[in-house]
N, C-alpha and C positions, 0 to 999 in steps of 0.2 A: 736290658735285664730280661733271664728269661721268666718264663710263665711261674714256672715252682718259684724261682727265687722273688718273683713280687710279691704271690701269696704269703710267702712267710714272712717277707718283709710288712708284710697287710695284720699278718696276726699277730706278730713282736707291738705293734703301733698300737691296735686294739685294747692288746693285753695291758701296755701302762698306760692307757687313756683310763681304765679300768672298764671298757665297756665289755669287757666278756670275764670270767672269772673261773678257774679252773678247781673241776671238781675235788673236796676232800682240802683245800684251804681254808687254813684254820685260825688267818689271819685276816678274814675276809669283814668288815663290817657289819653291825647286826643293825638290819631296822627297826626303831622302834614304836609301835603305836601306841598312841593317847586315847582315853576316852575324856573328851569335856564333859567335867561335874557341873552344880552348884550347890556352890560353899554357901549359898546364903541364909539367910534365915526366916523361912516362911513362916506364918502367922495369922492366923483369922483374922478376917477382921471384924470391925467395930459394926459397920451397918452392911448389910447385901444387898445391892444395885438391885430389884427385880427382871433387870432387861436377861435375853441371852446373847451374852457375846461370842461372835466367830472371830477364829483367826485365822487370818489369811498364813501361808506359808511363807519364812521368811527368806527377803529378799539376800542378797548380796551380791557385793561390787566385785567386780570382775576377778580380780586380784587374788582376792580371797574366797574364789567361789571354788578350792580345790582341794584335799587333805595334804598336803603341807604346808607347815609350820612357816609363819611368816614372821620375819624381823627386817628391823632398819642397823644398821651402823653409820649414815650419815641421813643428813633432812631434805626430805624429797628421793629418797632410795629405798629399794625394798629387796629382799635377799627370801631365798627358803632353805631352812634345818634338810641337809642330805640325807642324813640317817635318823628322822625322826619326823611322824607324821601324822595326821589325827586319824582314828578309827572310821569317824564320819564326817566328813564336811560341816565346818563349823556353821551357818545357816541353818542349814538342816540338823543339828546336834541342837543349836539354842532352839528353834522352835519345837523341840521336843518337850524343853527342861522347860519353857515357856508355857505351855501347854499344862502342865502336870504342875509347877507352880500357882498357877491362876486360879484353876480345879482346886488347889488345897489349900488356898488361900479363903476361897469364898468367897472374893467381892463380890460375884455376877452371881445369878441364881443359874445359870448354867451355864460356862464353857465348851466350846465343843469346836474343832476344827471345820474349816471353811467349807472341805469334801463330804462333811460329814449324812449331808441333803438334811440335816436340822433347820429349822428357819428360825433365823435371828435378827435381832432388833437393832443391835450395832457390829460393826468390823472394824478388828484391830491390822493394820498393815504395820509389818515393820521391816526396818531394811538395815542390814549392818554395814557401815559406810566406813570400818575400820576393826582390822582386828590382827596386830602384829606386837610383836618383842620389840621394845626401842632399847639398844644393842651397845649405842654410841659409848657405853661409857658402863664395867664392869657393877655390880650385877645386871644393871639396866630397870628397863620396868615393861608392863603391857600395857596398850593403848587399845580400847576397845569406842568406838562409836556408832552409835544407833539411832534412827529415826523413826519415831511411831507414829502413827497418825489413826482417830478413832471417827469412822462413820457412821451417821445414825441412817439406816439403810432405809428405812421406812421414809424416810423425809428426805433423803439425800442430800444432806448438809455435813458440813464437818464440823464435829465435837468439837475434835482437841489435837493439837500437833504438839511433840517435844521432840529435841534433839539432847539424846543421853550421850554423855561423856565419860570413862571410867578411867583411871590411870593408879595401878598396883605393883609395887615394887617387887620385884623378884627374887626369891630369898637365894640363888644361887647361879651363875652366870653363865648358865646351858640350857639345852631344850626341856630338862624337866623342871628345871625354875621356873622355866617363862612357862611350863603347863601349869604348874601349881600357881604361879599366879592369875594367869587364865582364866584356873577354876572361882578363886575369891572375884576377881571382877565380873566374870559372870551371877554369881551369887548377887554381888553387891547390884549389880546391872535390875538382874530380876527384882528385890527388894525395893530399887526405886520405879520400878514401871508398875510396879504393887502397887504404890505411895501414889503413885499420880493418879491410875485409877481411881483411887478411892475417893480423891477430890473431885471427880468427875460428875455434875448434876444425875441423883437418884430417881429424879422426879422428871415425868415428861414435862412440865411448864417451866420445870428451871433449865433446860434444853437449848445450850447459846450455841448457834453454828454460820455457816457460809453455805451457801445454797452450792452446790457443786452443776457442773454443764451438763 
């Protein structure tokens, strides 16, 4: 074959793989981005921890450390939305809504991010160990999981660990269902890392932990 006739044979190939797209096609896919809400419902609360708590930036699992939209259609598989993607990296989008929850929630006498060079009494770490559309079966649902862990920085022992679970049905069997459900389990996610906090000893003598190394 000569030279010209591979090249066009190279760009016919291209052109239905879709990897190049010709200008003024009007039938061409639109991508679309998300912003992660939270649905949830914040709340003052009852008593205010005197400590200040930092939070650390949140962690995430490999997977999920990237703005497309993750889903399963069978167990132990994982897929991503082509034409639909988050604004921000969901990580970095919850420790946003995290942040700005906490703060207007009130449990702590002050919140303040880990960068912030504020000096604090406890750190919150938290790491999202899941966060996909489970697909397997029309509308599906979202699956969010998360691990917190609160350091008492001064003492270096550990508070308190939980492992959050969320699981929210998605009102419609594409990518802006599994966002809108997203945003409720976020919500609800937030709501319960409220709730645990506020269980958390207010007083430095009621202070149960593990000495950390």
């Amino acid at each position: 074959m000569s030279m010209k006739n591979y090249l066009i044979a190279a760009m016919v190939t291209l052109s239905l793989s879709g990897c190049i797209s010709l200008a003024g096609n009007q039938n061409a896919p639109l991508i679309t981005s998300y912003v992660l809400e939270d649905a949830g419902h914040p709340s003052l609360a009852t008593t205010t921890n005197p400590r200040t708590l930092l939070i650390l930036d949140t962690a995430t699992n490999a997977f999920y450390n990237t703005d497309s939209i993750a889903f399963s259609r069978a167990p132990g598989t994982r897929g991503l939305y082509q034409y639909a993607r988050w604004a921000e990296r969901p990580g970095k989008r919850f420790n946003e809504l995290l942040l700005a929850r906490l703060d207007a929630d009130r449990i702590f006498a002050t919140v303040a991010s880990s960068g912030s060079g504020i000096k604090g009494d406890w750190l919150l770490d938290t790491r999202l160990l899941a966060f996909y559309h489970q697909a397997s079966t029309p509308p599906g649902s979202v699956r969010v999981e998360l691990r917190a862990e609160v350091t008492d920085l001064r003492h270096r022992t550990l508070v308190a660990r939980k492992l959050f679970t969320v699981d929210i049905p998605a009102p419609t069997y594409n990518a802006a269902g599994a966002v809108s459900a997203f945003n409720s389990a976020t919500g609800k996610l937030l709501d319960d890392i409220g709730g645990w906090l506020e269980t958390l000893p207010s007083q430095e003598s009621a202070a149960i932990g593990s000495k950390l190394p």
